[in-house]
LUMSE-920737 format. One record per residue (C-alpha): x, y, z; residue in three letters. Coordinates in Angstrom, 3 decimals, m for minus. Example, Ala and Ser with C-alpha at 12.3 -4.5 7.8 and 13.67 -1.06 7.14 Angstrom:
<pts>
          u          v          w     r
     12.300     m4.500      7.800   ALA
     13.670     m1.060      7.140   SER
</pts>
This chain:
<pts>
          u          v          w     r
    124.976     88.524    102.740   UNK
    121.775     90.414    104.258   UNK
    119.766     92.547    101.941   UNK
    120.589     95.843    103.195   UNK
    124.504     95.013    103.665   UNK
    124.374     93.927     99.706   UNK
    122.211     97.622     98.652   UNK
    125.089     99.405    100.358   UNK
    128.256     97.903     99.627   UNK
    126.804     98.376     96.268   UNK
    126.323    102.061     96.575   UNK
    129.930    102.363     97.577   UNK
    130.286    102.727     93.681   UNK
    127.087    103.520     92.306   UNK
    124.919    107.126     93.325   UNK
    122.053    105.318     92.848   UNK
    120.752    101.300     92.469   UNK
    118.406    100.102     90.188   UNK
    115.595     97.302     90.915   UNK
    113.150     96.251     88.166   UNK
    109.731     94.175     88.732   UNK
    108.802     91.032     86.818   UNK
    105.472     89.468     86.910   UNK
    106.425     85.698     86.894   UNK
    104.700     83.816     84.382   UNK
    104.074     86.337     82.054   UNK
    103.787     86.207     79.221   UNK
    105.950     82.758     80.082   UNK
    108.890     81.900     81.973   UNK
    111.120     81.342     79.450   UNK
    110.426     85.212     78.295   UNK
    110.934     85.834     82.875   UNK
    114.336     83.977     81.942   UNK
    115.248     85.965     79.010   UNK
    114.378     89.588     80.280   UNK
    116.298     88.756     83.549   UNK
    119.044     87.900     81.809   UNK
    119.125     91.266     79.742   UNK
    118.159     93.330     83.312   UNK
    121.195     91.633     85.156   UNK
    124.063     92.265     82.108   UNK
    122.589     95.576     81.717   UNK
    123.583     96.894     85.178   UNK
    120.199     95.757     87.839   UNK
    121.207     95.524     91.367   UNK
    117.834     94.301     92.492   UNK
    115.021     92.020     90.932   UNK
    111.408     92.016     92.130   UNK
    109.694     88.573     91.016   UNK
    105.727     88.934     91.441   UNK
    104.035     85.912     91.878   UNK
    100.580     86.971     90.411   UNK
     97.322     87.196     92.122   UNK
     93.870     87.999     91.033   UNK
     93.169     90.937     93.344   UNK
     96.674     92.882     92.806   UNK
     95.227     96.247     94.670   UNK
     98.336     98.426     94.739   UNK
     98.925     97.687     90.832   UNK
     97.639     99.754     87.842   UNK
     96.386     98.482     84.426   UNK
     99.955     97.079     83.024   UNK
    100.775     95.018     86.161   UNK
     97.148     94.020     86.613   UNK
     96.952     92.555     83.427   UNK
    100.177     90.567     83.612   UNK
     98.856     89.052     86.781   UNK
     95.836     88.212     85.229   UNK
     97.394     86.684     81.853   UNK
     99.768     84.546     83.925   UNK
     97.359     83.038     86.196   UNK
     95.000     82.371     82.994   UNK
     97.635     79.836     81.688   UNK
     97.954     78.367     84.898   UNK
    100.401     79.596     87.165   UNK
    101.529     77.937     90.275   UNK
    102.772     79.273     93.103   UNK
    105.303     76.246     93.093   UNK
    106.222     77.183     89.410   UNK
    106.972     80.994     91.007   UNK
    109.336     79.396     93.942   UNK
    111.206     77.110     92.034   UNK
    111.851     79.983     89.280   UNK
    113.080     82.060     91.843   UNK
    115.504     79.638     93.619   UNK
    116.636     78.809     89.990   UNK
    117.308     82.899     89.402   UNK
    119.006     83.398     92.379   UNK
    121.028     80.256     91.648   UNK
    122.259     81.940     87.968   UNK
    122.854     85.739     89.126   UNK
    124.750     86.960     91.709   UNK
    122.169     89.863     92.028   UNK
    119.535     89.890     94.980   UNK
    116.058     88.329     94.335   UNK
    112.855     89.591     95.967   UNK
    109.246     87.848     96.251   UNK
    106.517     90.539     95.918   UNK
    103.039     88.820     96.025   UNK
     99.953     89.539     98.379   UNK
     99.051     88.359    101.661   UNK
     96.319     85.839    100.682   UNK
     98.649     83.916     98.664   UNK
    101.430     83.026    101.735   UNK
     98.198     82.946    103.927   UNK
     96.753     79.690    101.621   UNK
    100.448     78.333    100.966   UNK
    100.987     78.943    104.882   UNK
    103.721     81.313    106.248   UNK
    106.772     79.504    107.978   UNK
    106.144     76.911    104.665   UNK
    106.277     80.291    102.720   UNK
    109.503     81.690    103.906   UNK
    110.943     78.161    104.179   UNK
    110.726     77.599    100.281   UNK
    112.335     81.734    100.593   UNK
    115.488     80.326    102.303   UNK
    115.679     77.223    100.663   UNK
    115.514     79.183     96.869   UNK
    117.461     81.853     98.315   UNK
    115.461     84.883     97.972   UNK
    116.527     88.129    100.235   UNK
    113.503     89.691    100.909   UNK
    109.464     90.077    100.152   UNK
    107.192     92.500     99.468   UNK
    103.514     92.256    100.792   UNK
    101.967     95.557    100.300   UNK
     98.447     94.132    101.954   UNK
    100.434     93.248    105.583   UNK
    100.834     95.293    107.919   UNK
    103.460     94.279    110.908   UNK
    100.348     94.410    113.365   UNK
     98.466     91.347    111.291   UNK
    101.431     89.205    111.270   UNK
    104.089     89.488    113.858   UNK
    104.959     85.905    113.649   UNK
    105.252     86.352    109.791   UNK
    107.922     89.304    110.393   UNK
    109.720     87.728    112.821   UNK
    110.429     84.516    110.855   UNK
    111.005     85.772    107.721   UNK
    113.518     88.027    109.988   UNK
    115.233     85.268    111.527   UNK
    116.192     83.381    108.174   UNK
    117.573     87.059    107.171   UNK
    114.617     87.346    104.540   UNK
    114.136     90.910    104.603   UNK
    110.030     92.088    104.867   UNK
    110.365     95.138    103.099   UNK
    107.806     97.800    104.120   UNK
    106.773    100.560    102.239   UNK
    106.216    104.946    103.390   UNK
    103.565    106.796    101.004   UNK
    103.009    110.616    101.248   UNK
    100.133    109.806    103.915   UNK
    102.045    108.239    106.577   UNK
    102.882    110.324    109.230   UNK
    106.371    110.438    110.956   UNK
    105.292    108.511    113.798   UNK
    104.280    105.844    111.534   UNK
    107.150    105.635    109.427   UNK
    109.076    104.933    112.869   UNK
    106.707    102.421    113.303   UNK
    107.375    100.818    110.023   UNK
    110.994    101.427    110.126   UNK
    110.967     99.370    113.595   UNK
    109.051     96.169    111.944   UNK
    110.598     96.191    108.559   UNK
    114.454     95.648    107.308   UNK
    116.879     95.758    104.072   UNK
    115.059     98.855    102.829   UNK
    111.816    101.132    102.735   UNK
    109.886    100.957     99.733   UNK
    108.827    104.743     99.134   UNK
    106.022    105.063     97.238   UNK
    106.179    108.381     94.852   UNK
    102.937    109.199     95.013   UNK
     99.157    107.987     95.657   UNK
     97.360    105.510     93.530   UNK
     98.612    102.367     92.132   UNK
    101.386    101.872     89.403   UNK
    102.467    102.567     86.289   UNK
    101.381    106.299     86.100   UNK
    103.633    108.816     85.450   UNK
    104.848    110.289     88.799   UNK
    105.627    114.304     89.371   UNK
    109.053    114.462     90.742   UNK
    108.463    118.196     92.277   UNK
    109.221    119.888     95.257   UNK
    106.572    118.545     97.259   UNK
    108.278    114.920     96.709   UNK
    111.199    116.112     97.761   UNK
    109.935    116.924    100.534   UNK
    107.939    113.681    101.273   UNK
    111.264    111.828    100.716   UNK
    113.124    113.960    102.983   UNK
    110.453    112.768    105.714   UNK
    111.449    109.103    104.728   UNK
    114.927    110.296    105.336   UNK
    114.629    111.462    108.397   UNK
    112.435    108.330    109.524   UNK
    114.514    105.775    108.859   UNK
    118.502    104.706    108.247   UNK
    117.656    102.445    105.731   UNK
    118.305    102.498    102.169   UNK
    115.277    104.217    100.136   UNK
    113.996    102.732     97.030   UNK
    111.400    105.256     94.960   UNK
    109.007    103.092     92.895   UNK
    105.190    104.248     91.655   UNK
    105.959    106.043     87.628   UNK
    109.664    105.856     87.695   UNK
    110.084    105.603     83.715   UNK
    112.758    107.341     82.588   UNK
    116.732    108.159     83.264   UNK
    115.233    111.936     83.634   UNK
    113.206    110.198     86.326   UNK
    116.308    108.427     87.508   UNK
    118.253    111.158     87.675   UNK
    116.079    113.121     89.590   UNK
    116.265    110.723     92.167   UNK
    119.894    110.853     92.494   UNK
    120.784    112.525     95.487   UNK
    117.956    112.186     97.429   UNK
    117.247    108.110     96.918   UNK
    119.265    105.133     97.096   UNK
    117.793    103.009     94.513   UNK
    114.748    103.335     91.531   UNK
    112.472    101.096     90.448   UNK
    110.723    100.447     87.171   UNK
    108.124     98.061     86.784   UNK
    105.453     98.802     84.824   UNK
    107.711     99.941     81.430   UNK
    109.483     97.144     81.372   UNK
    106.720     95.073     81.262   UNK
    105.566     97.631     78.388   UNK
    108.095     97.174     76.408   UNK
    107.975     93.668     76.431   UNK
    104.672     93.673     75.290   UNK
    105.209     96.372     72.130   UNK
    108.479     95.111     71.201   UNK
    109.376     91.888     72.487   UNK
    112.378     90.638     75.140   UNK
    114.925     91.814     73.288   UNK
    114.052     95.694     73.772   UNK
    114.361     95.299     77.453   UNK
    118.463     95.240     77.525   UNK
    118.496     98.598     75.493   UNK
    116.353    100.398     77.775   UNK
    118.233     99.167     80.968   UNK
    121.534     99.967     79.780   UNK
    119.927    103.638     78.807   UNK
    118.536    103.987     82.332   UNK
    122.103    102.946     83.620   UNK
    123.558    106.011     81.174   UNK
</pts>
C-alpha cells in the first residue's frame, strides 16, 4: 500500500499518528532493533531510519551527535539498507529513509531507490533536495511508489508550498519552527496559523516535527495535524536511561 493511503486509513481510528526518528547505527543496531521494537508495540505508525552523515545541517546537537558516533564505529550505508529491508520485513508499520543528498548522490540515485524497493521502504526524506536539483530523482523514487517527502517551514510562501505540494507525495513534513532540531518548539497562535497555511496548500497528510516532546505537545497538535514526530527525545532517553525507557515514554505519548 502507498504511503499516504497507509497514514489515512490509519487515521480512520486514530486523531492523530505518531512517527519517531532513529539514527541507524547508534549507539548500535542491535540497540536500532530493540528501541524499534518498543516504538512499534507501543502504538508508532511511522518510523524514520537516518542513515548518518557528517554534515547533518537541519539537525541540532542530539541528532548531530548520533550521526557522528555512528559513523565513528563505522557505519555503512549498506549496513543502513539492509537494516531497513530487515525492519520493514518484521513490522507491519511503514519505514522511511531520511539521510542527505550527498549520500544517494555517492551511492547513485536509481541504485539508491532500487535497494528502497527491494528493502521495502515507503518513502525518504532529503531535507538538502529540492525537486528543481533532481527531477529524475523524484520521478523514480515516484514510480516505485517510494514517497519523496517534502517539507513547508514558516518561510515558505503559499506559492511555494504549491510548488512543493506538486513535486512531493505521502505527506508534507511541516517544520514547527526555524532552526534545526531538538529545541523546544512554541505551539502558539502564530503556529497555528503557519499550519493552517500548510492546510490550505496542500491535501496531504501533515506531519509536525522540530521540538515535539511531550503528549502536551501532542495534544496540541490534535486537531490541526495529522501525525507528530519525536526525534530528538527519544534518542535522549536512550542515552540517560537506556532502551528500555523508550517503550514507557511511547506508550505515555500514545495516552
Amino acid at each position: 500500500m502507498q504511503l499516504e493511503q497507509h497514514l489515512r486509513k490509519s487515521l480512520e481510528h486514530k486523531d492523530i499518528l505518531l512517527m519517531t526518528h532513529i539514527v541507524l547505527g547508534y549507539p548500535s543496531f542491535e540497540v536500532n532493533r530493540e528501541v524499534i521494537r518498543q516504538m512499534v508495540d507501543n502504538g508508532v505508525d511511522c518510523i524514520e531510519m537516518q542513515i548518518p552523515f557528517s554534515e547533518p545541517m537541519a539537525d541540532g546537537p542530539v541528532i548531530m551527535k548520533a550521526n557522528l558516533d555512528s559513523l565513528a564505529i563505522g557505519t555503512r550505508v549498506e549496513e543502513c539498507l539492509a537494516f531497513g529491508k530487515e525492519m520493514a520485513a518484521t513490522h507491519s508499520i511503514p519505514f522511511l529513509y531520511m539521510t542527505y543528498y550527498n549520500i544517494i548522490f555517492k551511492y547513485g540515485e536509481e541504485r539508491f531507490i532500487e535497494a528502497c524497493t527491494e528493502a521495502g521502504i515507503t518513502g525518504l526524506i532529503v531535507p538538502d533536495l529540492p525537486p528543481e536539483q533532481s527531477e529524475i530523482f523524484f520521478r523514480h523514487a515516484r514510480e516505485r511508489n517510494i514517497a519523496p517527502i517534502l517539507i513547508y517551514s514558516p518561510t515558505s510562501t503559499h506559492e511555494r508550498m504549491k510548488e512543493l505540494d506538486d513535486s512531493g507525495s505521502g505527506f508534507i513534513y511541516c517544520v514547527a519552527r526555524r532552526g534545526v532540531t531538538g529545541k523546544k518548539s512554541d505551539l502558539d497562535e502564530d503556529f497555528t496559523s503557519y499550519l493552517q497555511r500548510c492546510r490550505a496548500a496542500t491535501s496531504k497528510p501533515l506531519a509536525v516535527g522540530f521540538g515535539i516532546q511531550s503528549a502536551d505537545d501532542i495534544n496540541a497538535l490534535r486537531g490541526i495535524a495529522d501525525m507528530a514526530v519525536i526525534g530528538s527525545q527519544t534518542i535522549r532517553l536512550v542515552d540517560e536511561q537506556g532502551p528500555e525507557a523508550v517503550g514507557p515514554f511511547i506508550a505515555e505519548l500514545r495516552g
